[in-house]
N, C-alpha and C positions, 0 to 999 in steps of 0.2 A: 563515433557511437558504437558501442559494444553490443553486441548478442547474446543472452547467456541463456544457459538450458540447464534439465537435471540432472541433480546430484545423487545418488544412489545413498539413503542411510540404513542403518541398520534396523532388523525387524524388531518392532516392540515400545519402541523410542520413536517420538513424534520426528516426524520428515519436514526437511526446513530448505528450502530455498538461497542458498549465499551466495548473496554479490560479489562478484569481483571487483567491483571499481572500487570499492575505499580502502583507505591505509589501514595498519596495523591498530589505530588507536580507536578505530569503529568497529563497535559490534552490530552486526545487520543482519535481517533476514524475514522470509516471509513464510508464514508455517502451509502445508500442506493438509490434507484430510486424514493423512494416515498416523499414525502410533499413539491413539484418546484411547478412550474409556465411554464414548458414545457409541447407540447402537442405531440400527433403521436408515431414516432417512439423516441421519446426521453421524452416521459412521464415518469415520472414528473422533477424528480429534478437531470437534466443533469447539469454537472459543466462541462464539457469539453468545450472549446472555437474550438478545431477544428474538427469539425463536423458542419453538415449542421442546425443545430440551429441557432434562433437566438438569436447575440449575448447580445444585452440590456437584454435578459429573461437569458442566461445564468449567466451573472453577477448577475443580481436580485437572482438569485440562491444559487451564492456564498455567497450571504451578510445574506440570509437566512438561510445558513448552520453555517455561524460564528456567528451570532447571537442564536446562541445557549449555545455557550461557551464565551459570552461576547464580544466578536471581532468585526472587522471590517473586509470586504475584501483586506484594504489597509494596514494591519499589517500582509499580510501573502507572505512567501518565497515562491516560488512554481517552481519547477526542469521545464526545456523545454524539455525533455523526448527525447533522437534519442537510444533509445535501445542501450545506451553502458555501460561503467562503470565507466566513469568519474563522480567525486567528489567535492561539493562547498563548501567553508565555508561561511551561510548563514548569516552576521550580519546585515544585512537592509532587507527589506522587498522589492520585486517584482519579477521578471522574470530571473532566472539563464539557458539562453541559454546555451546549446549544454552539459548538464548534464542529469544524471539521479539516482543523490543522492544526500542529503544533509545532512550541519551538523551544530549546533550552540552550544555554551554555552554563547547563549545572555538571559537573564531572558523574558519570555512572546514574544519570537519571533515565529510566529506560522513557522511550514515546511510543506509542503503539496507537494502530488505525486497524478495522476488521474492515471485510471485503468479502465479498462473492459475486463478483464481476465488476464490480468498478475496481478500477487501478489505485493501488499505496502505493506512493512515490517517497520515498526516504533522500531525504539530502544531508550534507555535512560537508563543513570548512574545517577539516581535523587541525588547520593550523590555528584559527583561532578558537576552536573547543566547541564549534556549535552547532547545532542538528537540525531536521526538522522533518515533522512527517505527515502527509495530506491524504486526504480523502476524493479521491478524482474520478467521478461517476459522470457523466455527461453533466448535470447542472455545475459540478466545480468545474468540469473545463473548459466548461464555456461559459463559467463567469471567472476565466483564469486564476483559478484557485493558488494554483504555484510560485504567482507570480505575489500574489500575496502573501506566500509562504516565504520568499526570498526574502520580499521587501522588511519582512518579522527579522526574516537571519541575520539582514544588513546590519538594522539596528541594534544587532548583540553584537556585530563586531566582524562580522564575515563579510568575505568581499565576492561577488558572484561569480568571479572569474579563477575562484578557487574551491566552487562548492563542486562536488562529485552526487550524481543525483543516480537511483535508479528505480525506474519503474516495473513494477511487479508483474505477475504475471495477471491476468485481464482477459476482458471480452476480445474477442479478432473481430476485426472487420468484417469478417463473411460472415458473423454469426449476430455484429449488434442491428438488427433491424430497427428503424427510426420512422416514427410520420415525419412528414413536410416541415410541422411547426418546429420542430426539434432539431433536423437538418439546417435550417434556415440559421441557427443560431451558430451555425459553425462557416468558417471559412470554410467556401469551394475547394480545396484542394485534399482536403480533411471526410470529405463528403462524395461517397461512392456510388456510381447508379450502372446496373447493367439489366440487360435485357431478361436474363435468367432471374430479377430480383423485381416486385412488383412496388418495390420500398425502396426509396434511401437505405444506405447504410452508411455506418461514422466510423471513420480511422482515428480509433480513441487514442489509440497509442502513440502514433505519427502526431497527432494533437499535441498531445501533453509533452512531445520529445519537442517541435518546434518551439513551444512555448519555453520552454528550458532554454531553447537556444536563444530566442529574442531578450532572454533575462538576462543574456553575459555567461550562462555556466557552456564550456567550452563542448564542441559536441565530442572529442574523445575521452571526456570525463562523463556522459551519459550513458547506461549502460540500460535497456530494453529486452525485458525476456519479451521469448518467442511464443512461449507458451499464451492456449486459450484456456480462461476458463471451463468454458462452457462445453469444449473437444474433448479434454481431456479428463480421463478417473481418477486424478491425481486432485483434484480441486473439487469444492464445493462452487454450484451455480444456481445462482436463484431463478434467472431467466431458465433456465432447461432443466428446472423443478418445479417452474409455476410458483415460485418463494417457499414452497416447504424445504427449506433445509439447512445446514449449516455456514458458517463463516470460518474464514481463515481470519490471521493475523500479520500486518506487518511490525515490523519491530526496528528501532536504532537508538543507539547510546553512545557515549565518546565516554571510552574509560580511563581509571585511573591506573598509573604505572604503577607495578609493583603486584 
């Protein structure tokens, strides 16, 4: 399992987070808050539509983030997020209500999941063409979102033991506080209590990384930022905004040669 941290981009041009773990034929990445067109509490480069931005800047936003990697904002799949674990199989591009995963073996179909502290997990079988990208907040991982996200791969044609998976950057541990009832739904080992904390708290990311492993994807094809949300001025957080604020994006696509 890999570590990975930031990347330094240039001022002006939205900041994006790149994975190391996949090959040559995946485009990946998770956008940061910096190089938008948003101002306030959603400076700069809020991609969330629901939130009290507005919406022309938020687009303008999008188009600004996929013009990074060649794209349009109108070539991209993007989950309607209700924190469950239902599954799409994305072959066209726009709004797949009432999910919060996705999956394609279309060539250059982009998938995209927004966040502000729950974890985007992107996986990909570049040998067999096929991607997929979840929504992983505490109710997707602890109703093993991922694992439903594989089980979608499998069926396009991926074998788990070749999928490259990486989770974004996320809540920390020290920072997700949980009641009892919410704790309870997580394995003990994933579930933190110390003296200094009056609360549970959940190892979202050790969660989601086990659960990878118990799927078959080998763990030095899982790659774990370190980064928190909620720590750092580089992200947008809803919990340490009280929900006023913006979203990031993840993003993955398996392109075509040439």
């Amino acid at each position: 399992m890999m570590l990975s941290g930031a990347r330094p981009s240039s001022r002006g041009t939205p900041e994006i987070r790149r994975p190391a773990v996949f090959g040559s034929k995946v485009v990946a990445g998770f956008s940061t808050r910096h190089g938008g067109l948003s101002t306030g509490a959603f400076e700069s480069l809020n991609v969330g539509l629901n939130t009290r931005d507005i919406e022309s800047i938020v687009l303008e936003n999008r188009e600004r983030l996929f013009q990074t990697i060649g794209r349009k904002w109108s070539d991209v799949a993007i989950a309607g997020q209700v924190h469950g674990t239902a599954v799409s199989h994305a072959d066209v591009p726009g709004l797949y209500a009432e999910t919060d995963a996705l999956v394609t073996n279309t060539p250059d179909r982009v998938l995209a999941i927004t966040a502000a502290d729950c974890a985007v997990v992107l996986m990909a079988d570049e040998e067999a063409g096929v991607v997929g990208a979840c929504h992983a907040g505490w109710r997707g991982a602890a109703g093993r979102i991922c694992s439903e996200t594989i089980r979608s791969m499998v069926k396009l044609g991926a074998r788990a033991e070749d999928i490259c998976a990486y989770v974004s950057p996320c809540i920390s541990v020290d920072r997700f506080e949980v009641g009892e009832e919410v704790a309870r739904l997580f394995n003990d080992r994933h579930v933190v209590r110390s003296e200094a904390w009056t609360r549970p708290h959940v190892d979202l990311k050790s969660c989601i990384a086990d659960e990878l492993f118990s799927c078959g994807v080998p763990s030095e094809s899982v790659e774990v930022s370190p980064e928190c949300t909620c720590d750092s001025p580089d992200f947008f957080s809803y919990r340490c905004a009280a929900g006023d604020t913006g979203r990031m994006m993840g993003f993955i696509m398996i392109s075509l040669p040439g």
